[in-house]
N, C-alpha and C positions, 0 to 999 in steps of 0.2 A: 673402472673406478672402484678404490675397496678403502674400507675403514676396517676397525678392530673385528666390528660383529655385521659388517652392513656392506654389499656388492651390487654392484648396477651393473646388470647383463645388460646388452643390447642383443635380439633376440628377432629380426628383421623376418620378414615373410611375409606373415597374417596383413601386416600392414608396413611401410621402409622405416618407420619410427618405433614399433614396438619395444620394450624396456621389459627385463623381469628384474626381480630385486630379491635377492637372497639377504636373509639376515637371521640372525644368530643370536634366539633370545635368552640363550644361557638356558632352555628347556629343551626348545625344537630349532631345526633349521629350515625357517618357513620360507620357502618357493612362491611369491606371488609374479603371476604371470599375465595379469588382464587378463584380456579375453583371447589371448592365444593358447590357451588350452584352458576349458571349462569342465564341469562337473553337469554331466545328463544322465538322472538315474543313477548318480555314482559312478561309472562311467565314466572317462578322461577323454574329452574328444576334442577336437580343433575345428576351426571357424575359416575353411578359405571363402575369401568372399571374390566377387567378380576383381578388383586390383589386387589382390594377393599373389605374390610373386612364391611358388610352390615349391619352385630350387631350394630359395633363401629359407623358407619354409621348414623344407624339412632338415636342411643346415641346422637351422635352430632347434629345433628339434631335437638332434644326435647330438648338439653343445648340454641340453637342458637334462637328457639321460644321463650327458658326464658327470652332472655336478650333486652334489652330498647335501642330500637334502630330509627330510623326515615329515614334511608337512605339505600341503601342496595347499594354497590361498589362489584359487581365481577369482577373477572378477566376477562370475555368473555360475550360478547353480539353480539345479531343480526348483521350481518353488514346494517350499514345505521339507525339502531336502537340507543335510549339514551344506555349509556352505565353503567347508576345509573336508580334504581327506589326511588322517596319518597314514603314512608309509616307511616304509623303508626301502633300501639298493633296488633290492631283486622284485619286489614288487613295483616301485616306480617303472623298472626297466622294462618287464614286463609291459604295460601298459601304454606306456610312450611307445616300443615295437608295435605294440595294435595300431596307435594311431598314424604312426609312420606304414606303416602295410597299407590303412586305409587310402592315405594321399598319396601314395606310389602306384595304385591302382585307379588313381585318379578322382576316389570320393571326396564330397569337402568335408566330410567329419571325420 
């Protein structure tokens, strides 16, 4: 689903319903993701929980590196922590590859 400035990913793993939402505020291109990828210490890390399906997972995952984003909005951060990070490309990429390394080797974060 896409409007002018507003995208509804479906983003399945962490849980079969997960949703991200990309949107476009004419500043940044804010990535809110729930809680399939949070902020720990600044940190980007993912949430398998006991029903997470970790195929679909990290699918979504490699769909969320493709997409053109500058701001990353999870549901959960540090406390006392920013509760957004700015990024860009190559540092997003970065960072989603740590957490994709981490669930390929079988960690849940």
């Amino acid at each position: 689903m896409e409007g002018d400035d507003f995208e509804v990913i479906p983003i399945p793993g962490h849980t079969s319903g997960t949703t991200a939402y990309l949107w476009d505020s004419g500043q940044h291109r804010c990535l809110f993701t729930g809680d399939s990828l949070y902020l720990r210490e600044g940190e980007w890390v993912a949430a398998v929980l006991e029903s997470s399906d970790r195929a679909s997972y990290i699918e979504s995952l490699e769909l969320i590196k493709q997409l053109d984003f500058d701001m990353l909005i999870p549901w959960l951060a540090t406390a006392g922590q920013p509760f957004h990070t700015v990024t860009d490309k190559a540092d997003a990429g970065r960072r989603i590859d740590a957490v994709l390394e981490r669930l390929r080797r079988g960690d849940d974060h």
